[in-house]
ZABA-738888 format. One line per field, with one value per residue (C-alpha): x, y, z; residue number from 1. Coordinates in nm, 4 decimals, padded with zeros to 6 digits. Example, Ala and Ser with C-alpha at 12.3 -4.5 7.8 and 13.67 -1.06 7.14 Angstrom:
# residues 2
X <- 01.2300 01.3670
Y <- -00.4500 -00.1060
Z <- 00.7800 00.7140
num <- 1 2
# end
This chain:
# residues 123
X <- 00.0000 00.1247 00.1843 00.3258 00.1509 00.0516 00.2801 00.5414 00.5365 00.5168 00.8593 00.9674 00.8430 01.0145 01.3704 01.3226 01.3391 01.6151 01.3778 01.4072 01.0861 01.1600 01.1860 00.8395 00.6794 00.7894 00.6659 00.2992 00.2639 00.2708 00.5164 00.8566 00.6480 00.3161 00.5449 00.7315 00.3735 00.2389 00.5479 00.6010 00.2257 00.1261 -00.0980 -00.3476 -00.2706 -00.5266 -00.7514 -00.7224 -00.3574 -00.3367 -00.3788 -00.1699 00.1211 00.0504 00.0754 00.4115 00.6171 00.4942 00.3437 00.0238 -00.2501 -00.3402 -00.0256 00.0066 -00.3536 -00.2903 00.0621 -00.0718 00.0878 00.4075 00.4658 00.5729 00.3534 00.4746 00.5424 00.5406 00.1993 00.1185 00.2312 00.0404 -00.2996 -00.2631 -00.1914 -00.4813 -00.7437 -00.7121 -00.6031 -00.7529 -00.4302 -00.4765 -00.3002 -00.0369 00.1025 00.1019 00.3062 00.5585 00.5501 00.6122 00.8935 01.0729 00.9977 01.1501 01.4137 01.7951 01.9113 02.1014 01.8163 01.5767 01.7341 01.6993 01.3451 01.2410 01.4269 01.2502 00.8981 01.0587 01.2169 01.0492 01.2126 01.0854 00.8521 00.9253 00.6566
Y <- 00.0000 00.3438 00.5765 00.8813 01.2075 01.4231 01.6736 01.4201 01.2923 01.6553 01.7085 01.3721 01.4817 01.7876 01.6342 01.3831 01.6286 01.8276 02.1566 02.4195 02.5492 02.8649 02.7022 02.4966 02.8000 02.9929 02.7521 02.7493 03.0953 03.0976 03.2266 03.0315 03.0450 02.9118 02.6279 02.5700 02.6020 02.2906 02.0652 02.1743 02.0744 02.3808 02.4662 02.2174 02.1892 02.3578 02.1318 02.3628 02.3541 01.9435 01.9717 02.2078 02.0501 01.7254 01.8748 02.1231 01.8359 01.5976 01.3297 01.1216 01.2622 00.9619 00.8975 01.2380 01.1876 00.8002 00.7170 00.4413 00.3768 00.5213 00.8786 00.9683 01.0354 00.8842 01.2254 01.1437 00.9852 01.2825 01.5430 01.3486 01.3197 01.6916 01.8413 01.5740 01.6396 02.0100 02.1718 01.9911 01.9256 01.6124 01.3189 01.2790 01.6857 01.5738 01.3275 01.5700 01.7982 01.5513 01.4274 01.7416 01.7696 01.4817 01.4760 01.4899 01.8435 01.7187 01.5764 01.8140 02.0502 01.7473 01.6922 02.0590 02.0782 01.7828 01.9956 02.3026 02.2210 01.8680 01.6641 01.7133 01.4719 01.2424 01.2421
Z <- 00.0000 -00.0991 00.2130 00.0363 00.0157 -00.2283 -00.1136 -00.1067 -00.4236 -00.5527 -00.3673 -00.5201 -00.8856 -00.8545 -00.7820 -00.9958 -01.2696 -01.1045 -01.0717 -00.7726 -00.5989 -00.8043 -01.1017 -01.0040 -00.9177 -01.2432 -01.4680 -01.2422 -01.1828 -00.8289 -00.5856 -00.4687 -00.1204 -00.2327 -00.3480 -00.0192 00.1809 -00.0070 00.0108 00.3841 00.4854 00.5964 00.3449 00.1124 -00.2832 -00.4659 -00.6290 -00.9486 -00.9488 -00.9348 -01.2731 -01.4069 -01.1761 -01.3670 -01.6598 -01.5992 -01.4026 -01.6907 -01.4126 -01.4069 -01.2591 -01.1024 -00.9585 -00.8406 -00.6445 -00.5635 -00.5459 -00.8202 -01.1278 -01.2978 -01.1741 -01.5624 -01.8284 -02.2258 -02.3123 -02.6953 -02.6265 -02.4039 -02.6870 -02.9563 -02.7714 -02.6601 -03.0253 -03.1436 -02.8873 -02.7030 -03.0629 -03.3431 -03.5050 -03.7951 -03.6422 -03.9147 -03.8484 -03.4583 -03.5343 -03.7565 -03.4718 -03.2286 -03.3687 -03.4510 -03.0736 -02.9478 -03.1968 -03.0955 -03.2082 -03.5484 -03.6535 -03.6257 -03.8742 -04.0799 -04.0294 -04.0655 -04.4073 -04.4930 -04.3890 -04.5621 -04.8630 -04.9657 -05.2140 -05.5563 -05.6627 -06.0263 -06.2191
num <- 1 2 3 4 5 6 7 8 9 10 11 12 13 14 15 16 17 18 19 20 21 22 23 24 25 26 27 28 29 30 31 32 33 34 35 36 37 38 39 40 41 42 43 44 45 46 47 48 49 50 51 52 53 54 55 56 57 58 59 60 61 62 63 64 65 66 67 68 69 70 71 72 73 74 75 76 77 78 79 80 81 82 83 84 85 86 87 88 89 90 91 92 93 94 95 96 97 98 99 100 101 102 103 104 105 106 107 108 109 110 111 112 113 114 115 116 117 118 119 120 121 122 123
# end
C-alpha cells in the first residue's frame, strides 16, 4: 500500500526532474512560497492547481492523487494526444511535430528541411 503524500510525491516529482521550488513555481505561476507552503504541509494543494502541476512536471494525474501507477507520463503519447485532442491538429502533423519535438538536435534541422524544402517529386 502506498503511504506517500501528495505533497510528497510533488517534492519527489520535482527532484526527480532536477527543478528548484523557483523554477516549479515559475513555470505554475505561483510564488517560490506558495510552493514551499504545499510541500512543507502547511498549506493544502489547490484542487485547481493538481492539474496544471501534472501537466508542468509531466506526471500522471493519477499517480500524483494516488501514489498508483508510474509517476511519468509517455510524453510522446502525451504530446500526440494533446496536439490531437485540445487543438484539433490532424493526427499525421502531430506526429511531424512531435517528432521534430523529441528529436535529438542534429536531426531536427533534418526533419524541418525535410517539412521546408520537400524533395521534388518524379513524375
Amino acid at each position: 500500500m502506498q503511504t506517500t503524500t501528495v505533497k510528497e510525491r510533488i517534492v519527489k516529482a520535482r527532484l526527480a526532474l532536477g527543478l528548484s521550488q523557483r523554477q516549479m513555481a515559475a513555470r505554475l505561476g505561483v510564488t517560490k512560497s506558495a510552493v514551499s507552503l504545499w510541500e512543507t504541509k502547511v498549506r493544502e494543494v489547490p484542487t485547481s492547481a493538481i492539474r496544471l502541476i501534472t501537466h508542468i512536471l509531466g506526471v500522471s494525474e493519477n499517480w500524483l492523487l494516488t501514489g498508483e501507477g508510474e509517476m511519468l507520463l509517455d510524453r510522446k503519447g502525451y504530446l500526440l494526444s494533446s496536439l490531437e485532442t485540445q487543438w484539433n491538429v490532424p493526427a499525421n502533423e502531430a506526429k511531424m511535430i512531435v517528432n521534430l519535438i523529441t528529436a535529438l538536435p542534429d536531426q531536427r534541422k533534418e526533419i524541418l528541411e525535410s517539412i521546408v524544402w520537400p524533395k521534388k517529386r518524379r513524375w
